[in-house]
N, CA, C and O atoms as CSV, one atom per row, in Angstrom:
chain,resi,resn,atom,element,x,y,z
A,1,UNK,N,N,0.814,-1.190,0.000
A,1,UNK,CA,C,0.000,0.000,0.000
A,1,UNK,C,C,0.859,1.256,0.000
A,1,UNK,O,O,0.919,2.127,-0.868
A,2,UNK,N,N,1.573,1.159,1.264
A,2,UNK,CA,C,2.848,2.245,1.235
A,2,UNK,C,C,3.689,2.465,-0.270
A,2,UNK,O,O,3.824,3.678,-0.431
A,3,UNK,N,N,4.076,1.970,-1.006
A,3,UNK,CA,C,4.735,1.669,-2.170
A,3,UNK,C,C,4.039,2.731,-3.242
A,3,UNK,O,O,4.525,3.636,-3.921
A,4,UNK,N,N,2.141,2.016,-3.036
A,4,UNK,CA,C,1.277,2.661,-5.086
A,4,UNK,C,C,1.262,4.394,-4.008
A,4,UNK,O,O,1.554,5.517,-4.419
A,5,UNK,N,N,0.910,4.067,-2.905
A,5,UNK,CA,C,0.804,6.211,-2.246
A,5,UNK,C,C,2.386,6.830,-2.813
A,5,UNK,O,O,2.607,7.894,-3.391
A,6,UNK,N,N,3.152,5.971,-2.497
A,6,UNK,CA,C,4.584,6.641,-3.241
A,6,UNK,C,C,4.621,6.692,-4.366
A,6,UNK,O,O,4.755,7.868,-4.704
A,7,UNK,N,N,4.575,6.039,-5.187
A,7,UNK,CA,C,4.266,6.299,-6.972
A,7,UNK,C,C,3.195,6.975,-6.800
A,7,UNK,O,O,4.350,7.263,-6.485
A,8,UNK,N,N,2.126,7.608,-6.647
A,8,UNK,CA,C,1.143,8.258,-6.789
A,8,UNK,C,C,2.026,9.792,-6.135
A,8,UNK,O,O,2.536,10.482,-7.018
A,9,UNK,N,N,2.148,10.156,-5.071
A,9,UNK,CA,C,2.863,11.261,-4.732
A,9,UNK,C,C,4.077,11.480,-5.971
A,9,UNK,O,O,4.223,12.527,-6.602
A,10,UNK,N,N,4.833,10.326,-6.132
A,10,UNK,CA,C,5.675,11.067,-6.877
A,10,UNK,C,C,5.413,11.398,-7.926
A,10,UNK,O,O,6.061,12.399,-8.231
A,11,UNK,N,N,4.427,10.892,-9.078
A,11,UNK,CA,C,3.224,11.151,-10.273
A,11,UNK,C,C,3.170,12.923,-9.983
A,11,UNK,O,O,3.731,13.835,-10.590
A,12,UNK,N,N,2.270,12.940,-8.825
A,12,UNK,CA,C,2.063,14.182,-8.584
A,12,UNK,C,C,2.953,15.174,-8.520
A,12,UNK,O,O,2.993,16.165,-9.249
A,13,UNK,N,N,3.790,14.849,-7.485
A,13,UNK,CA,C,5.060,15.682,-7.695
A,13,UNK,C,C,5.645,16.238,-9.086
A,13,UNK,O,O,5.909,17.439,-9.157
A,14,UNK,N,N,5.865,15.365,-10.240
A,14,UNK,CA,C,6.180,15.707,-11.264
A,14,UNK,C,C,5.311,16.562,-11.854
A,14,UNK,O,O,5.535,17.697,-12.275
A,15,UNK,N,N,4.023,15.768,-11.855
A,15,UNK,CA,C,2.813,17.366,-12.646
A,15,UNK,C,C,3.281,18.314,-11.940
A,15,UNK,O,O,4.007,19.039,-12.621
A,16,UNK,N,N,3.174,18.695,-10.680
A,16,UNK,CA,C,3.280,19.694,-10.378
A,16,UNK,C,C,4.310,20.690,-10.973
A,16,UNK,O,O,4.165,21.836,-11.400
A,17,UNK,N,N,5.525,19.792,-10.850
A,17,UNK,CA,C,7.261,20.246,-11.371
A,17,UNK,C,C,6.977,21.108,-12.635
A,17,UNK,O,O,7.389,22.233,-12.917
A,18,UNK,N,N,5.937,20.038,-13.499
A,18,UNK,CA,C,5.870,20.423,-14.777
A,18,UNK,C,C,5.241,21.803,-15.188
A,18,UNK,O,O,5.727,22.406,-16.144
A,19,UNK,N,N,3.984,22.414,-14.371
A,19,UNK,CA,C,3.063,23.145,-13.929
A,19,UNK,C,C,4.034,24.527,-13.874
A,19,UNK,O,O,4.023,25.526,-14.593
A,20,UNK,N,N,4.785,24.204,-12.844
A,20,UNK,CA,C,5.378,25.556,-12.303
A,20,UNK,C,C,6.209,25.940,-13.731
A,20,UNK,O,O,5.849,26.795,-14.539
A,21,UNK,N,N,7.118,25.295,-13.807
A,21,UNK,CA,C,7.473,25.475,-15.133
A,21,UNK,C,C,7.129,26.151,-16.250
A,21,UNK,O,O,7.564,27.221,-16.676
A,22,UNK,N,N,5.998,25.155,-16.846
A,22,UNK,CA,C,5.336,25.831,-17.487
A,22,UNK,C,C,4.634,27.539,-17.060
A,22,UNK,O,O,4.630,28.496,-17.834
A,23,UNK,N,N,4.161,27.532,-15.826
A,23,UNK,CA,C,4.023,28.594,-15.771
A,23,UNK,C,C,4.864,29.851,-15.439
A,23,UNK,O,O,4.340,30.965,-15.477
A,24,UNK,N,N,6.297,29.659,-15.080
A,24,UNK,CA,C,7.362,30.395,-14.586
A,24,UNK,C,C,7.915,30.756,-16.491
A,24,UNK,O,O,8.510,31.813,-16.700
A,25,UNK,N,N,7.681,29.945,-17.492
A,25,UNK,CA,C,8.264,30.183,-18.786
A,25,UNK,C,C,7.176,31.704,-18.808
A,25,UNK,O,O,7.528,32.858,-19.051
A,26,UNK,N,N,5.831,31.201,-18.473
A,26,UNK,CA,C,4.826,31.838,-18.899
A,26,UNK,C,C,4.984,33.646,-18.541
A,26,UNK,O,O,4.858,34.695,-19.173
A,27,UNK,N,N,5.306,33.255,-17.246
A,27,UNK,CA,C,5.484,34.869,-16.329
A,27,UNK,C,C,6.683,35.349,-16.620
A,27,UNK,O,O,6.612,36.578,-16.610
A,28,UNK,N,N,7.692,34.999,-16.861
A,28,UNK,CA,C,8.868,35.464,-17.185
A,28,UNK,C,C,9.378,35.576,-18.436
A,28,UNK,O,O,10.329,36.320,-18.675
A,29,UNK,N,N,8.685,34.721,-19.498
A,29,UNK,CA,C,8.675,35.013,-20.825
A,29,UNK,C,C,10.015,33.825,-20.984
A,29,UNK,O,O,9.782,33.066,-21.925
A,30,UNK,N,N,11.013,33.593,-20.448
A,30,UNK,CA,C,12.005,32.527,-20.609
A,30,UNK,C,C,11.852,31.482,-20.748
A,30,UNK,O,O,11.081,31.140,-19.852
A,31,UNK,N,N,12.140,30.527,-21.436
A,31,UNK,CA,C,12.401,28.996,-21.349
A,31,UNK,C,C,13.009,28.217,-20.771
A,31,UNK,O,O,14.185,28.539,-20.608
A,32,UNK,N,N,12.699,27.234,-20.344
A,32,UNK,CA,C,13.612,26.469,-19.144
A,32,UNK,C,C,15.060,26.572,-19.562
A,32,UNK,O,O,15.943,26.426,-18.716
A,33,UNK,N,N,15.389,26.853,-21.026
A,33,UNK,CA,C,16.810,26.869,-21.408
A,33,UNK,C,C,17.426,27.822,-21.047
A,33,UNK,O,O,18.598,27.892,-21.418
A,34,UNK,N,N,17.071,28.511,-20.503
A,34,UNK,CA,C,17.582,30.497,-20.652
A,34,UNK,C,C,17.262,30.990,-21.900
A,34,UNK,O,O,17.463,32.196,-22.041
A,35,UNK,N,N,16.829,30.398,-22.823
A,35,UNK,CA,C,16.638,31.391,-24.418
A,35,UNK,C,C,15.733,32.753,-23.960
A,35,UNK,O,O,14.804,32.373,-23.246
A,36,UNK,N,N,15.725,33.810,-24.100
A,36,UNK,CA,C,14.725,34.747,-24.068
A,36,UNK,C,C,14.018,34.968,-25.197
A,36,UNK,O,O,14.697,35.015,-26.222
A,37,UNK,N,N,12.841,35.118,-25.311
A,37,UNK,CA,C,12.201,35.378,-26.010
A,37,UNK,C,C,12.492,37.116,-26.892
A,37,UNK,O,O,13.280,37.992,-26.535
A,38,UNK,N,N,11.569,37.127,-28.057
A,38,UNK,CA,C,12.536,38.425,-28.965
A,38,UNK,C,C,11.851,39.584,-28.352
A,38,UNK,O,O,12.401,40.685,-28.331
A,39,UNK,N,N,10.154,39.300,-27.629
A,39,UNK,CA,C,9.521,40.388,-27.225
A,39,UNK,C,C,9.954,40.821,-26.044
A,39,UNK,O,O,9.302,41.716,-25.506
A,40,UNK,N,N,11.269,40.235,-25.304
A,40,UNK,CA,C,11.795,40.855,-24.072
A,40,UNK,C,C,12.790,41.544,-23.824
A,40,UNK,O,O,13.312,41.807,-22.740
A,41,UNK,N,N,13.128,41.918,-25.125
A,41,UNK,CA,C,14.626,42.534,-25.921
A,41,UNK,C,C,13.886,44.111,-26.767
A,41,UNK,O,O,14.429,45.190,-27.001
A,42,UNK,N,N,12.787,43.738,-26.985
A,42,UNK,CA,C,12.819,45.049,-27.904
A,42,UNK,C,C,12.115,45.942,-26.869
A,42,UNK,O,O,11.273,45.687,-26.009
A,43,UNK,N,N,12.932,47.423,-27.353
A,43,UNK,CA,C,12.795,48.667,-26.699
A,43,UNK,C,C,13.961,48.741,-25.715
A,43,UNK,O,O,14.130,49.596,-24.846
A,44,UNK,N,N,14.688,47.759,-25.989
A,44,UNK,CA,C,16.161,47.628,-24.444
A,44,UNK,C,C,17.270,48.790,-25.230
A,44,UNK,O,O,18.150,49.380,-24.603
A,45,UNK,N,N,17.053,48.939,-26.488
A,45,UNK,CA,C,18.358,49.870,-26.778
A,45,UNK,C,C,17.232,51.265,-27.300
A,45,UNK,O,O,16.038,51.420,-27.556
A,46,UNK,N,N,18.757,52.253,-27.241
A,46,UNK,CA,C,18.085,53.712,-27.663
A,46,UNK,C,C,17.836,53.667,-29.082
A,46,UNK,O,O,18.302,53.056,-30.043
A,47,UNK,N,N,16.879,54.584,-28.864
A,47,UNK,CA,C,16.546,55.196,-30.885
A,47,UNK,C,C,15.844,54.032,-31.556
A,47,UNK,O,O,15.829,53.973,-32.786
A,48,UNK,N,N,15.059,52.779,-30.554
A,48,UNK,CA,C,14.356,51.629,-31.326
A,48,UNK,C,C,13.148,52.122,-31.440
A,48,UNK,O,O,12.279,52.520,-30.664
A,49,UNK,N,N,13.324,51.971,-33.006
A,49,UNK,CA,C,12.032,52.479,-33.406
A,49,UNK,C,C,10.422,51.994,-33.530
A,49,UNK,O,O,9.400,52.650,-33.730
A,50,UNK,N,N,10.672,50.424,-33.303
A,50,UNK,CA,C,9.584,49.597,-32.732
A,50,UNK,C,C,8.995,50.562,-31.428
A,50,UNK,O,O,7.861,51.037,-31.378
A,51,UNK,N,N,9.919,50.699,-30.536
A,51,UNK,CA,C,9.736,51.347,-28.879
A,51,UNK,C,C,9.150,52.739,-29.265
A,51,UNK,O,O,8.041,53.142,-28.915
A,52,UNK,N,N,9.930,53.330,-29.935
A,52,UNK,CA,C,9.204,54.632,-30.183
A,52,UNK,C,C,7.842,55.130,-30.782
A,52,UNK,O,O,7.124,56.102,-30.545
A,53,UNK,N,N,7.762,53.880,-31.814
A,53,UNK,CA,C,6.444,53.965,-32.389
A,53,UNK,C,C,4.945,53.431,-31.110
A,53,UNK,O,O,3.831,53.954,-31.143
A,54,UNK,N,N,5.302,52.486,-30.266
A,54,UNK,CA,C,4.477,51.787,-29.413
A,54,UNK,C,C,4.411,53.170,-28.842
A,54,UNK,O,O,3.242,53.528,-28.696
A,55,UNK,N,N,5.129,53.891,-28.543
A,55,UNK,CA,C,4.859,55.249,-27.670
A,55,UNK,C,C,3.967,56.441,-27.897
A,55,UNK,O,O,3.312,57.176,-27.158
A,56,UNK,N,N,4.211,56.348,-29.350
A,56,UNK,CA,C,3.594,57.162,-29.766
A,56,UNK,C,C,2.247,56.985,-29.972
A,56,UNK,O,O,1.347,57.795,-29.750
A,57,UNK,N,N,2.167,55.840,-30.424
A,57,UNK,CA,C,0.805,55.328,-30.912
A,57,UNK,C,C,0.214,55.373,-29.197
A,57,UNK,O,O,-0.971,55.701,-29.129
A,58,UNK,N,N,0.663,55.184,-28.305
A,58,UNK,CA,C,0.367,54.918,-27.069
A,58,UNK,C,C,-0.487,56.264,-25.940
A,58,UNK,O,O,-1.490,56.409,-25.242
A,59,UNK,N,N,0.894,57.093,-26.448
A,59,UNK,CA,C,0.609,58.610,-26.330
A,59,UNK,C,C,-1.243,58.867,-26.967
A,59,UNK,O,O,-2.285,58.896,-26.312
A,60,UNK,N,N,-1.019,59.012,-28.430
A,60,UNK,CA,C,-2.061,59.166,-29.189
A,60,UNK,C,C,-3.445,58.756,-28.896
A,60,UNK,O,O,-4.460,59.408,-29.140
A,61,UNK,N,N,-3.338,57.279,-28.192
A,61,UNK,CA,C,-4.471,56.678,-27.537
A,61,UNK,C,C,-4.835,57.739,-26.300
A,61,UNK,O,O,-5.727,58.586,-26.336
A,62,UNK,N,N,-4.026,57.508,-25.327
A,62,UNK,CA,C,-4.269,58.042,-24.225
A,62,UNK,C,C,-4.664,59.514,-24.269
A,62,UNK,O,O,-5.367,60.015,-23.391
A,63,UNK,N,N,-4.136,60.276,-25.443
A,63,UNK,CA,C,-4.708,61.759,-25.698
A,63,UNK,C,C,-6.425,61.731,-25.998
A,63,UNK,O,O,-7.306,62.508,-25.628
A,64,UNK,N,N,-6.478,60.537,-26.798
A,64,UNK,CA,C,-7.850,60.584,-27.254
A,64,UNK,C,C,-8.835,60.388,-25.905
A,64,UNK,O,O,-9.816,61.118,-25.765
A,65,UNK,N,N,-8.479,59.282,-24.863
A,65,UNK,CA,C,-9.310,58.617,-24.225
A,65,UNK,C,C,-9.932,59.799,-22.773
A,65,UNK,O,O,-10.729,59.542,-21.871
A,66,UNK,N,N,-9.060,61.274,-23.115
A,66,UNK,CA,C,-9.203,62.260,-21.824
A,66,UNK,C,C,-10.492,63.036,-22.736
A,66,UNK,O,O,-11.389,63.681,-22.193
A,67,UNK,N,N,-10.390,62.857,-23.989
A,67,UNK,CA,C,-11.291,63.614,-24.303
A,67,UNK,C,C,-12.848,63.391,-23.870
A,67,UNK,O,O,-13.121,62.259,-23.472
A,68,UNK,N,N,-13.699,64.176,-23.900
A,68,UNK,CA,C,-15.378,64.107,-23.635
A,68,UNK,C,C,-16.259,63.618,-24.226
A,68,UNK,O,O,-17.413,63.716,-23.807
């Protein structure tokens, strides 16, 4: 009996392992490898114009949304 509760805990244990994981890739954007993903890099240097445009366009929203 003691033995299938131990394979069953350790079953579990692993989903779980797997879970966090998966969700720690999720929140942090990383892969269990260290690879970073490309959307956690852009806007990191000056004069990126991806970054600048999100700003603007961003700006532009937020100008509109004070209006009446």
């Amino acid at each position: 009996m003691l033995e299938r509760m131990d394979a069953t805990i350790e079953t579990r244990i692993e989903t779980l392992e797997r879970q966090v994981a998966d969700l720690t890739t999720k929140v942090t954007g990383v892969a269990a490898s260290g690879a970073k993903d490309w959307r956690s890099s852009v806007g990191m240097l000056p004069n990126d114009e991806i970054s600048e445009e999100a700003d603007r366009l961003g700006r532009q929203w937020r100008e509109g949304q004070s209006e009446p």
